[in-house]
N, C-alpha and C positions, 0 to 999 in steps of 0.2 A: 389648394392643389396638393394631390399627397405627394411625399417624399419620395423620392428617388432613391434604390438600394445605392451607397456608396461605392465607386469602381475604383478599383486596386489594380496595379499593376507591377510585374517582379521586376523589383529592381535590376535582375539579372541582364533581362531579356527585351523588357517594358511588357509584354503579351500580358493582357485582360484574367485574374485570377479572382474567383471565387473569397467574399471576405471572410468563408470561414477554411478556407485552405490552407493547409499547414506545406504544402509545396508546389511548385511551378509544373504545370501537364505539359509547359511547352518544353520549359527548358531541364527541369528536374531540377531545380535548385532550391534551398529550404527556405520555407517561409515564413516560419516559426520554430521554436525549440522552448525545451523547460529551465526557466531564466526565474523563475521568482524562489525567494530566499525562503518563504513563507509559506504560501502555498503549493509550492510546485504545478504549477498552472503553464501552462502552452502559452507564450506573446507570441509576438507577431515581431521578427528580427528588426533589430534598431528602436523599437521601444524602450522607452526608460522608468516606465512603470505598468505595473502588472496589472491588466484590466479585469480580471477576477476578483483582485481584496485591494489593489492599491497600492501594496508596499514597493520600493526601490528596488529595481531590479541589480543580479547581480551573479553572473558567470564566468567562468574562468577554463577555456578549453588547457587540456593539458596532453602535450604530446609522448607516446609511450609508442616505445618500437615494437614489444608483442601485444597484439588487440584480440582481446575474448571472443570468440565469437557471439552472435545475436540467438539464441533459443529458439526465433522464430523464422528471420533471412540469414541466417548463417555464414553475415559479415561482419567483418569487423566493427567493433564498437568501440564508441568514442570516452575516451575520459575526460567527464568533465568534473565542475568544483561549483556547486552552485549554493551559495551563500557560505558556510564551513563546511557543506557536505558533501562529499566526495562521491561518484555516481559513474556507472556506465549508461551510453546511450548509443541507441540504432538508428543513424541516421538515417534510416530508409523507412522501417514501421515506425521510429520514435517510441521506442517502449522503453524502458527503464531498468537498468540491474542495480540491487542494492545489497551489499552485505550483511552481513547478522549485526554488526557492529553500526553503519550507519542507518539500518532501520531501528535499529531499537532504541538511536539517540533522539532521530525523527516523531517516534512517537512520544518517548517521555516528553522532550520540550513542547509536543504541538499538545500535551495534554496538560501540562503545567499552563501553558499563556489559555489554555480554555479554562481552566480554575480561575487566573485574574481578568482576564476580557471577559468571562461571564454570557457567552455571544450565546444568544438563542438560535436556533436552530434546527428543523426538523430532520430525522436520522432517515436513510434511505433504505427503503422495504424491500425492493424487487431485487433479485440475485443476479447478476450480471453473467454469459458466459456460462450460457447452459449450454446452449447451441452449438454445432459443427466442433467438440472438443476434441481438441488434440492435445495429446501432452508433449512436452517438450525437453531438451536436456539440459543440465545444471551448466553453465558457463564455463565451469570450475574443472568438478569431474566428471562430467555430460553424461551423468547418469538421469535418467527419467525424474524428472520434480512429482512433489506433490501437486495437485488439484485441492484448494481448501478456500473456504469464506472467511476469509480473515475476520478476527473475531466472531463469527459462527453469526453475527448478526451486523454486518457492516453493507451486507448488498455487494462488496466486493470480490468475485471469487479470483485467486493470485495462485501463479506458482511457484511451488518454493524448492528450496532443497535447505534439509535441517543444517545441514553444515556449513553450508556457504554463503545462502542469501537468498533475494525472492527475485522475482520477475515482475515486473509491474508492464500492462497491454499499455496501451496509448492514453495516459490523463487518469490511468486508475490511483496511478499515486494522488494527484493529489484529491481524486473521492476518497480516498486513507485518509487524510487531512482535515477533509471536511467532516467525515464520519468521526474524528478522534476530537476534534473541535468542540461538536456537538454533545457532546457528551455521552459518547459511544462508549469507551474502554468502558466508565465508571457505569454503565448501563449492560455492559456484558457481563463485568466482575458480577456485578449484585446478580445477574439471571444464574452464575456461574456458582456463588455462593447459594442460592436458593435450594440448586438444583443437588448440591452434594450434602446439604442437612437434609434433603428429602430422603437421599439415598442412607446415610446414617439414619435418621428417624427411623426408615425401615429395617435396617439392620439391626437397631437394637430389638424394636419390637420380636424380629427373629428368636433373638436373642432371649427374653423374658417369653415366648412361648414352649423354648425348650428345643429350638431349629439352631443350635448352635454347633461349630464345627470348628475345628483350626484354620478353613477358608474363609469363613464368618470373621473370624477373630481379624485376621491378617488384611478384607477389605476394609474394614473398620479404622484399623491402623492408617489405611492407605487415605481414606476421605478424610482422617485428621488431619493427617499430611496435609494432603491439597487445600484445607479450610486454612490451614494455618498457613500456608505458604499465598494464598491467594490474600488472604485480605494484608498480608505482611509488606508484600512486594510486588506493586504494580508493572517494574518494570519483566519480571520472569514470568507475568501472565500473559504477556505477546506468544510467548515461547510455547505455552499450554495452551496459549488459543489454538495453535495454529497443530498440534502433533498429541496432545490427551485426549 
């Protein structure tokens, strides 16, 4: 006899919910939120571990009397603390604000525990968030974000604002996660290093044909830079994925 899809029901209300429903059609009430320390992954409220990777879950709502607004529903969003990371969240779409400071801790450690876990994984190809685009305003100072694919090859497109932080849609974080896991960064660096000795290779050839110029000179200067500074420091090439 086949199996029967499991029935759920919101604790709120008891009314019959969809098991991949992240909130109540009857009563509006959430029925999941991002609780894992690890992956930042959606559970399912009152879980104690995270049905994506497994780790201990771990949140910590924190109450603040001014709330940023949401980029997308343009209400207030919630502060939370979900394992030491500090995060805004919209309880209504559930999208995620993160600042310059806690994304860029997010990915060096999620890229650090992918050098010792060693986790195989295939990287994801299709670009998310072509379709119906809207841009959005910075939390901060609601100027218009960027539109950008994080890492130019992560299938994620996020928006950002340089100064303040990114926007992450509903569960994009943690495809950042998985994509950084996988050996994404160390896969974008090297396409990133490939691609700026191609552009010096041709500059010099310039150069030894007699096509030389003081703009010649000065890009040349500019792809040492970036050669030098990319393979030096992985964590300031989030920063150039996302705005060079």
């Amino acid at each position: 006899m086949p199996a029967t899809p499991e029935t759920l029901n919101c604790p709120s209300c008891g009314a019959p919910v969809a098991p991949d429903a992240t909130s109540c059609s009857h009563c509006g009430s959430r029925l999941a939120m991002v609780a894992c320390p690890s992956c930042f992954g959606m559970v399912l409220a009152g879980a104690k571990f995270c049905s994506h990777c497994g780790a201990t879950l771990a949140r910590t709502e924190i109450p603040t009397a001014v709330k940023e607004l949401c980029p997308r529903c343009q209400i207030g969003m919630e502060t939370v603390i979900v394992g030491a990371t500090q995060l805004r969240e919209c309880p209504k779409c559930e999208g995620i604000w993160a600042d310059a400071d806690s994304l860029q801790k997010i990915c060096v450690d999620r890229e650090q525990q992918a050098a010792v876990l060693g986790i195989p994984r295939s990287l994801p190809v299709e670009v998310n968030g072509l379709e119906n685009v809207r841009y959005v305003p910075c939390p901060v100072c609601s100027k218009l974000m960027n539109r950008v694919a994080f890492a130019h090859c992560s299938g994620v497109v996020v928006d950002v604002c340089k100064t303040h932080g990114t926007w992450f849609d509903k569960d994009e974080l943690r495809g950042i996660v998985e994509f950084i896991r996988a050996g994404g960064l160390e896969a974008a660096r090297t396409e990133e290093l490939e691609e700026i000795e191609r552009k010096r290779r041709q500059l010099r050839a310039e150069q030894i044909a007699g096509k030389w110029d003081s703009r010649t000179e000065s890009r040349i200067e500019y792809y040492d830079r970036a050669h030098n500074g990319i393979a030096s420091a992985a964590a300031n090439l989030i920063t150039s994925f996302f705005f060079d």
